[in-house]
C-alpha positions as CSV (number, residue, x, y, z in Angstrom):
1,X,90.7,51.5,34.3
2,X,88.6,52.7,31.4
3,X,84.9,51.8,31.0
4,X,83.2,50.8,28.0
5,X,79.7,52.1,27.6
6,X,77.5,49.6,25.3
7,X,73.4,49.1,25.7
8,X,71.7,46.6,25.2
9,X,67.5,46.4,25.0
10,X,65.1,44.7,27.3
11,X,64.0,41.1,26.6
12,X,60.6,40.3,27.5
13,X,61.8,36.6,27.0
14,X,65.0,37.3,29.2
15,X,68.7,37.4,29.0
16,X,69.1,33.6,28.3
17,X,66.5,33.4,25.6
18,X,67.2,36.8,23.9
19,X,71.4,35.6,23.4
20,X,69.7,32.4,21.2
21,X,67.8,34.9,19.1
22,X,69.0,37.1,16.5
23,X,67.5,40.3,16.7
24,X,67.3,42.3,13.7
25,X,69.8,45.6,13.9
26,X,67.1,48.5,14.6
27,X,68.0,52.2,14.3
28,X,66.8,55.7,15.4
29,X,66.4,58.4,12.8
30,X,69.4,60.1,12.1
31,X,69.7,63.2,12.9
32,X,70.0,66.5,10.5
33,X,72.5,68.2,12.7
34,X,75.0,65.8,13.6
35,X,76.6,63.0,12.1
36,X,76.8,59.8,13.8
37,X,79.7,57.6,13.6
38,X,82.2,59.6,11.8
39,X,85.6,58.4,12.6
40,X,88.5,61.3,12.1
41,X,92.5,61.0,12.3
42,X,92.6,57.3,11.9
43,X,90.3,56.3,14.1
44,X,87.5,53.1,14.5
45,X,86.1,54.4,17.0
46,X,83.9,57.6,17.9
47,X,84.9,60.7,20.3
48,X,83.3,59.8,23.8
49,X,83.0,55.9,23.3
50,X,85.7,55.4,26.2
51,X,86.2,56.9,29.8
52,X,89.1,57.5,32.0
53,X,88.2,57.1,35.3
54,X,91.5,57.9,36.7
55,X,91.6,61.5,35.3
56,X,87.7,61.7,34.4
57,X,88.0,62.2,30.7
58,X,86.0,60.9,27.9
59,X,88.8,59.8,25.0
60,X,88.6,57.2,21.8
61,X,88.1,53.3,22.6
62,X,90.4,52.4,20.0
63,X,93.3,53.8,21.3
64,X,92.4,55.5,24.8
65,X,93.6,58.8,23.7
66,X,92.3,61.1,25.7
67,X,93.1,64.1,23.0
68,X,90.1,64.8,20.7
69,X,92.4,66.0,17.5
70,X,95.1,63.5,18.4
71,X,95.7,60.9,15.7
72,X,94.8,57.5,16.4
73,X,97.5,55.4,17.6
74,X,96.1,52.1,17.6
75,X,98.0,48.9,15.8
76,X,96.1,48.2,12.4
77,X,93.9,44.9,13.1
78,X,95.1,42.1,11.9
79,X,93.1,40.8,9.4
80,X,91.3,37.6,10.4
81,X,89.3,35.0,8.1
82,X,85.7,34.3,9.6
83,X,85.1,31.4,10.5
84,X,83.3,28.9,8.2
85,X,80.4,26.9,8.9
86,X,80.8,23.4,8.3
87,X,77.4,23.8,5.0
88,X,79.3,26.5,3.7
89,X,82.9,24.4,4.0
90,X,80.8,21.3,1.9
91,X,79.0,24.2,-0.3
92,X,82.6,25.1,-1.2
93,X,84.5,21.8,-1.4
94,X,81.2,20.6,-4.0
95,X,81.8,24.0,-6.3
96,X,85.7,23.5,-6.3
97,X,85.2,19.8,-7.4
98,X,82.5,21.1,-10.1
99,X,84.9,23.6,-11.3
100,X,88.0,21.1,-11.7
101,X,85.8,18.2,-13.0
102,X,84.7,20.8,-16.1
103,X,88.1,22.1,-16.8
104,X,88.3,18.2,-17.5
105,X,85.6,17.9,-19.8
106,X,86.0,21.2,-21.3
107,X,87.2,21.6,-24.8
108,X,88.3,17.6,-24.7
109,X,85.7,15.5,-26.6
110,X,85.1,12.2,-24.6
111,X,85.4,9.1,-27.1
112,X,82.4,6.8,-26.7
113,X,83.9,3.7,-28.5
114,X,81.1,1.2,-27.4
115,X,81.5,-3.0,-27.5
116,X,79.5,-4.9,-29.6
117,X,78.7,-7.2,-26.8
118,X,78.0,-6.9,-22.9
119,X,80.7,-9.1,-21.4
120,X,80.1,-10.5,-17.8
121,X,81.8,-9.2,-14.7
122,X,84.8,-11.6,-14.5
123,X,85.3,-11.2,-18.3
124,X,86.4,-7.6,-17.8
125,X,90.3,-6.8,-16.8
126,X,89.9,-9.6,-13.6
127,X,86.6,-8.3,-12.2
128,X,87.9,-4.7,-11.6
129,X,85.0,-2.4,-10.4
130,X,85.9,0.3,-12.3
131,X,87.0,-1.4,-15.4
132,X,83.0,-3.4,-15.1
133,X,81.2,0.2,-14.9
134,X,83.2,1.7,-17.7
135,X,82.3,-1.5,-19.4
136,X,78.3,-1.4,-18.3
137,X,77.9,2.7,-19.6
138,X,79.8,1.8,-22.6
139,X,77.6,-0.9,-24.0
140,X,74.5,0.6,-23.5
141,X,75.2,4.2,-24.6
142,X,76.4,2.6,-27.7
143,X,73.2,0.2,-27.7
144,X,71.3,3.6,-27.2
145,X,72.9,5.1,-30.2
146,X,72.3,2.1,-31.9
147,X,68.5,2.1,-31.4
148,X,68.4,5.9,-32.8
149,X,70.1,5.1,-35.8
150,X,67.6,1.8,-36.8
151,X,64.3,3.5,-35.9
152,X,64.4,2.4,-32.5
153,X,62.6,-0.7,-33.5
154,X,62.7,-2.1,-29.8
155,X,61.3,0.6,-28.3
156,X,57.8,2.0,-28.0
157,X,56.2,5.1,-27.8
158,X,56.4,5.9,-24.2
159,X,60.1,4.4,-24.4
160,X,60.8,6.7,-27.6
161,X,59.4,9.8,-25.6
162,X,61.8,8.9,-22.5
163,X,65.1,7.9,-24.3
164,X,64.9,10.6,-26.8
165,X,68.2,11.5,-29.0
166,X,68.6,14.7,-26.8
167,X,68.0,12.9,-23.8
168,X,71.0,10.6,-24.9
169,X,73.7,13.5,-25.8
170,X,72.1,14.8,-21.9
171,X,73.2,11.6,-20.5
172,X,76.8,10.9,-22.1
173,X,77.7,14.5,-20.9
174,X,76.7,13.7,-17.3
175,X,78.3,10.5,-17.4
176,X,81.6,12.2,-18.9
177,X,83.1,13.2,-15.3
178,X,82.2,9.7,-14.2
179,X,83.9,8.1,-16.8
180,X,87.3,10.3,-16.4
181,X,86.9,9.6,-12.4
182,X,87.1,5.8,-13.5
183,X,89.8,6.6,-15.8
184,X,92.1,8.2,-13.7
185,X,91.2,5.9,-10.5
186,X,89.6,8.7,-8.5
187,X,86.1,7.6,-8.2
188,X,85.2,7.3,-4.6
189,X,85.6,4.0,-2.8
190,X,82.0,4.1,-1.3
191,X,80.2,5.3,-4.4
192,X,82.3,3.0,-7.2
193,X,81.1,-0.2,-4.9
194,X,77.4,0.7,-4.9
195,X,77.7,1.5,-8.9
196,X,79.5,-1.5,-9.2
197,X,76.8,-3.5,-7.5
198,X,73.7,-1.5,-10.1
199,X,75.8,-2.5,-13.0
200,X,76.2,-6.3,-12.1
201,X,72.5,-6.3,-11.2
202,X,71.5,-4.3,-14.3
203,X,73.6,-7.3,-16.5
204,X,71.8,-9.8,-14.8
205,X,68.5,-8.3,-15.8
206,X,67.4,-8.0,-12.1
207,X,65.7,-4.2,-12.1
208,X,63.7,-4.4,-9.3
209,X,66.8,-5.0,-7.3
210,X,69.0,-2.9,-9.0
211,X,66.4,0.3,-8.3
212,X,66.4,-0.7,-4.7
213,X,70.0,-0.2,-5.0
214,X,69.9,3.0,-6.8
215,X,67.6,4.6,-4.3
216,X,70.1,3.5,-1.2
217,X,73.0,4.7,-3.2
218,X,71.0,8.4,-3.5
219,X,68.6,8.3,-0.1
220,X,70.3,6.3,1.9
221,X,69.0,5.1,4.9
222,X,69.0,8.8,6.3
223,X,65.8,8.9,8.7
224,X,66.0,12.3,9.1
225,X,66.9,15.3,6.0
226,X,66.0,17.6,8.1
227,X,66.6,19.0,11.4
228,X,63.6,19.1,13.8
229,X,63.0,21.8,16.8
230,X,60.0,20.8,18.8
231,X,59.4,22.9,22.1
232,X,57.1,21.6,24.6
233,X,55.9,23.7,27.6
234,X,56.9,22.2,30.8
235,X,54.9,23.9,33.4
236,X,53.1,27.1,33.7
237,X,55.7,30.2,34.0
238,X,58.6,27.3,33.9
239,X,59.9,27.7,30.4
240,X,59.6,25.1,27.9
241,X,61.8,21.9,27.2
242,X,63.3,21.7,23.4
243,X,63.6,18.3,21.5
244,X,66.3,18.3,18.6
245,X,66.6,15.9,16.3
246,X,69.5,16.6,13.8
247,X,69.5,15.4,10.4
248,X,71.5,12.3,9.4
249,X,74.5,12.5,7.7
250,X,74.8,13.3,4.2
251,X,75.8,11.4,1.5
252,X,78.1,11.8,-1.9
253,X,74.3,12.6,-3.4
254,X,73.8,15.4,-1.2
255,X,76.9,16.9,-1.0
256,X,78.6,16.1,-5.2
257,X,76.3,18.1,-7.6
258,X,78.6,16.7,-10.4
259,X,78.0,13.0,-8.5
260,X,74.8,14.0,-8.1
261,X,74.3,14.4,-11.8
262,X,75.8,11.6,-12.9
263,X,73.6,9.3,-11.0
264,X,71.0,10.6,-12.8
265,X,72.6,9.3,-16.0
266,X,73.1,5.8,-14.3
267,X,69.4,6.0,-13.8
268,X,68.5,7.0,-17.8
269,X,71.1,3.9,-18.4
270,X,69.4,1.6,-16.5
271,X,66.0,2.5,-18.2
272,X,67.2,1.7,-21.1
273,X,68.9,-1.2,-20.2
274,X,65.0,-3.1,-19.3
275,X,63.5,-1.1,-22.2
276,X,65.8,-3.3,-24.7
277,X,67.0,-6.5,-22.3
278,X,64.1,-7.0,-20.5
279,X,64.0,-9.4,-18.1
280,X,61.7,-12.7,-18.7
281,X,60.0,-12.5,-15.4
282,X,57.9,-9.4,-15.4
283,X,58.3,-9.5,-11.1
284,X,61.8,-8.2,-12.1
285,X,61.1,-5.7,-13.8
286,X,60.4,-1.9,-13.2
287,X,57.5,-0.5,-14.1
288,X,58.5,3.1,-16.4
C-alpha cells in the first residue's frame, strides 16, 4: 500500500495538549530556485507526496499515478458545505430576520393613529395580549406627540432632554417591527407574554415593578454570559484539572437585534409613561 508522508512538530506540552491548541500555520523561506506547491496536469497534489511500496516509486497523492507528466485522474471533490457552528447558525438566523423585518418597514409608512384614552386590559378585543400592547404603544406615542405639540407642559427639563422630538421619531421606528409582529400574529409566544405583563403593569402605574420586569425580559436570570475556563494544577508534573462553566442560555435579547431594539423603545415608552402618569406613591416609582 502507499504511504503518506505528513510532519508534524514537537510539543513541549505533548500530543494531547498540543491537538486542543491551535497553532498558528508557520512557514520556511521560500526558496529562489524552486517553487513549492505547484500542482501541473490537473493535479491537487505535488510530485513526490505519495509512495508505492510495491514497485518503490514516488507518484501523486491525489491520484497514485506513478507517471510524473501523466494527467491527474482523480474524481473532482465533491463540493461540501462546512459545517456551521451553532453562534454563527444564531448570527445568521438574527441577520435573516433583520433583513425580512426591514423589507417590511421599508418604503411602507407605519400609521400611528393613537386613542384618546388608555383603555384597561379587558376593555381591549377580550383581553388579547397582542391587541393590549398595540393598545399600550399606541396611547403613549400619541400622548408623546401630544406633549411636543403643547410645549410639553408636563414635563421638565431633565424629562424634555430625555423624551426629545428625535428621540420620539427614534422610538416609533424601533417599535415599527413590533407592531407589524403584532399585526400579523407573529410575535413570539415567550416575549409577547412578558410585554404583555410591562404594559398591564405600566397602566396600572406600578414602575418599580414593571422595570423589574423589563430587566428579566432582557437579562434574564442567566447567571453566567460568559463562559469560564479555570485550570487548577493538580500535583507537581501531574497536569492540571480544568473547570468549565458554560454560559446560560440566551435569550430573544441576545439573539433578535431587531427584538433587541425594540425593547429599547418599550423602555423610552415606559419613561414616558411615569414622566406624565405618575404614580401617587413615590415607592412606585422609578427614579430617571
Amino acid at each position: 500500500q502507499g504511504l503518506y508522508f505528513a510532519w508534524r512538530g514537537p510539543s513541549a506540552m505533548g500530543d494531547d495538549v498540543a491537538d486542543d491548541i491551535e497553532v498558528e500555520e508557520r512557514r520556511l523561506n521560500e526558496s529562489t530556485l524552486w517553487k513549492e506547491d505547484v500542482h501541473l496536469q490537473g493535479h491537487s497534489a505535488v510530485w513526490g507526496s505519495w509512495y508505492d511500496g510495491d514497485v518503490q516509486r514516488w507518484g501523486y497523492a491525489c491520484c497514485h499515478c506513478l507517471e510524473r507528466g501523466q494527467q491527474c485522474t482523480a474524481p473532482e471533490p465533491e463540493v461540501q458545505v462546512a459545517a456551521v457552528s451553532s453562534d454563527e447558525e444564531v448570527s445568521s438566523d438574527s441577520e435573516e430576520r433583520a433583513r425580512r423585518m426591514a423589507q417590511m418597514v421599508s418604503g411602507q409608512p407605519f400609521d400611528w393613529t393613537a386613542p384618546e384614552e388608555l383603555l384597561d386590559r379587558c376593555q381591549v378585543s377580550g383581553e388579547q395580549p397582542a391587541a393590549f400592547i398595540d393598545h399600550f404603544v399606541r396611547f403613549f406615542l400619541g400622548a408623546w406627540r401630544r406633549e411636543h405639540e403643547l410645549g410639553n407642559p408636563n414635563l421638565g427639563t431633565l424629562e424634555r432632554e430625555m423624551l426629545s422630538q428625535e428621540l420620539l421619531h427614534q422610538t416609533e421606528e424601533a417599535l415599527v417591527p413590533l407592531m407589524l409582529q403584532l399585526k400579523h400574529n407573529r410575535a413570539d409566544a415567550v416575549l409577547l407574554k412578558q410585554l404583555d405583563r410591562i404594559a398591564s403593569l405600566v397602566s396600572e402605574r406600578e414602575y418599580l415593578t414593571a422595570n423589574k420586569a423589563y430587566v428579566e425580559m432582557t437579562l434574564g436570570n442567566k447567571k453566567w454570559h460568559n463562559t469560564a475556563v479555570l485550570h487548577v494544577p493538580a500535583c507537581q508534573m501531574k497536569g492540571a484539572r480544568e473547570y468549565r462553566r458554560n454560559r446560560d442560555d440566551l435569550n430573544t435579547y441576545d439573539l433578535d437585534p431587531v427584538a433587541q431594539k425594540y425593547m429599547h423603545g418599550i423602555r423610552k415608552v415606559m419613561q414616558l409613561a411615569q414622566c406624565i402618569r405618575p404614580s401617587p406613591d413615590p415607592a412606585k416609582n422609578v427614579q430617571l
